[in-house]
C-alpha positions in Angstrom: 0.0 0.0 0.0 1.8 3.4 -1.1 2.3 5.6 1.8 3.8 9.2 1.6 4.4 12.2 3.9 4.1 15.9 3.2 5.6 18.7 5.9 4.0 22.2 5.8 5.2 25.2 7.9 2.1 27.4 8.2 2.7 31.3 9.8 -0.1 30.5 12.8 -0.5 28.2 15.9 -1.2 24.8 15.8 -5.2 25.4 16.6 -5.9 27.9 14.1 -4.1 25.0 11.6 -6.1 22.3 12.8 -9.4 24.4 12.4 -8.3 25.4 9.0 -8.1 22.2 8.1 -11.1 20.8 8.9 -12.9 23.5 7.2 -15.3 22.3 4.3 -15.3 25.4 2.4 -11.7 25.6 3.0 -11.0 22.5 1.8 -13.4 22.9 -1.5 -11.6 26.3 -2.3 -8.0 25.1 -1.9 -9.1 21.8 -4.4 -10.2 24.5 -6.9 -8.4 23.1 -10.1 -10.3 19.8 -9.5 -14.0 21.6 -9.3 -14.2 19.8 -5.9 -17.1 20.6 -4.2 -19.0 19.1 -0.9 -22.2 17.4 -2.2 -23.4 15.0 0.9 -23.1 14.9 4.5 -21.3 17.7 6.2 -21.1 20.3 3.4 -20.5 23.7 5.5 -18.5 24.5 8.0 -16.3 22.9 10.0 -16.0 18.7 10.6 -15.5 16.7 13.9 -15.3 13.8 15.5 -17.6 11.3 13.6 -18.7 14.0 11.0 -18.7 12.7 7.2 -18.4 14.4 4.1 -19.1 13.4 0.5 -16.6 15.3 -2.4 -16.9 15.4 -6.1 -14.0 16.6 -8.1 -12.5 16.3 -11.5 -9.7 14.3 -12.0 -8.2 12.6 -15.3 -10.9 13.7 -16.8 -13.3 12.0 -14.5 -15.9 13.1 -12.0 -15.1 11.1 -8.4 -17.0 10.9 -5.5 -15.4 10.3 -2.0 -17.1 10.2 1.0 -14.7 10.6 3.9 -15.5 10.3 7.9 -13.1 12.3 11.0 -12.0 8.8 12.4 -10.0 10.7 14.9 -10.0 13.7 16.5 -7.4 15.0 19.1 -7.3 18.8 18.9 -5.3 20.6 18.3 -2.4 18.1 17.6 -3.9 15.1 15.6 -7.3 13.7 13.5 -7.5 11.8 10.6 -10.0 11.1 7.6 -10.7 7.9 6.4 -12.8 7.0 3.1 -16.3 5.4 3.9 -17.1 5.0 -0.4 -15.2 6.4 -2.8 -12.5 5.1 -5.6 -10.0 3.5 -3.5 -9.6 0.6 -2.0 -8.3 2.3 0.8 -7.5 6.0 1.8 -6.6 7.5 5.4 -4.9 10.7 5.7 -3.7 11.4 9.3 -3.0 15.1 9.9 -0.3 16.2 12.8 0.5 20.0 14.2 3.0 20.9 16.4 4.5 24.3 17.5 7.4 25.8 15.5 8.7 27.2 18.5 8.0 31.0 17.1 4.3 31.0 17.3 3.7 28.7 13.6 2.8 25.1 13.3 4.5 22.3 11.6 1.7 20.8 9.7 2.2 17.3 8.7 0.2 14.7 6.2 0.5 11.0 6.3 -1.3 9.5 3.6 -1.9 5.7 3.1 -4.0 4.8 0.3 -4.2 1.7 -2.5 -6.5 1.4 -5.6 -8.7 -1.4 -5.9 -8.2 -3.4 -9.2 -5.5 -5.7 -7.7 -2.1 -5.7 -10.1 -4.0 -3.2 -11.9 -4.6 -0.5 -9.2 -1.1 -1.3 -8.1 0.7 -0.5 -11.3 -1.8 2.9 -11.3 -0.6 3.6 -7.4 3.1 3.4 -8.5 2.9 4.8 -11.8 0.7 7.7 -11.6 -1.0 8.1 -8.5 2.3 8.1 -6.8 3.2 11.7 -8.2 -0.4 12.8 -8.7 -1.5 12.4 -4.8 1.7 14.2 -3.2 1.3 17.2 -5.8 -2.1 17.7 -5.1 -1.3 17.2 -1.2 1.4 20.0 -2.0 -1.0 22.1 -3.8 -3.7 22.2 -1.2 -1.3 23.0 1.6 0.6 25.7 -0.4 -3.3 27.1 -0.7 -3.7 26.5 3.1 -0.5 28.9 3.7 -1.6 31.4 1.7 -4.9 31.8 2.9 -3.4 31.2 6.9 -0.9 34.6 6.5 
């Protein structure tokens, strides 16, 4: 199962971070080049423990639908999303913020995720998928700085 890691200095404390992050509208704006949009479940404001949302986005060419639950919740250090329906055969994205030690966070992702499809998915995790997810990770969190100054 591919996992990777993406580390994100953000300009506030860990709280406001966390809070960011959990916010739908947010998270819908900073997935603007996809046309991501919340369309079940949870589609304002900001999630919690047990809380589910359901996205559709573009991607490849495709319209996707992933409905993801806050499996976790530990504020304002930890929580973590896992998919409930969607196009992979697994996804869980586990979010940690710390102090910089001069009043920022250290925001970091930990994503595990697999394709269904069996050799199939696995040759799409490794050959595409495997540079696609960390960009758009990268993308969203560069968004997420911006918007945090």
């Amino acid at each position: 199962m591919p996992q990777f890691e993406i580390t994100t200095v953000l300009s506030v404390p860990p709280q406001r971070a966390f809070e960011a992050c959990l916010d739908v509208e947010a998270h819908t704006q900073s997935m603007a080049a996809s046309a991501e949009r919340a369309v079940a479940g949870t589609t304002h404001g900001r999630l919690s423990l047990g809380d589910a949302v359901t996205f559709q986005a573009r991607h490849f060419g495709l319209t996707w639908q992933l409905t993801a639950r806050i499996m976790a919740y530990d504020p304002p250090r930890h929580f973590v999303d896992e998919q409930e329906r969607g196009p992979f055969k697994r996804w869980r994205h586990a979010h940690f913020f710390e102090p910089d030690g001069t009043g920022g966070s250290i925001m970091r992702d930990v994503i595990d995720f697999a394709s269904p499809l069996g050799p199939l998915g696995r040759m799409a995790d490794t050959t595409v998928l495997g540079w696609y997810m960390p960009r758009l990770i990268r993308n969203r969190n560069t968004y997420l700085a911006n918007l945090l100054r």
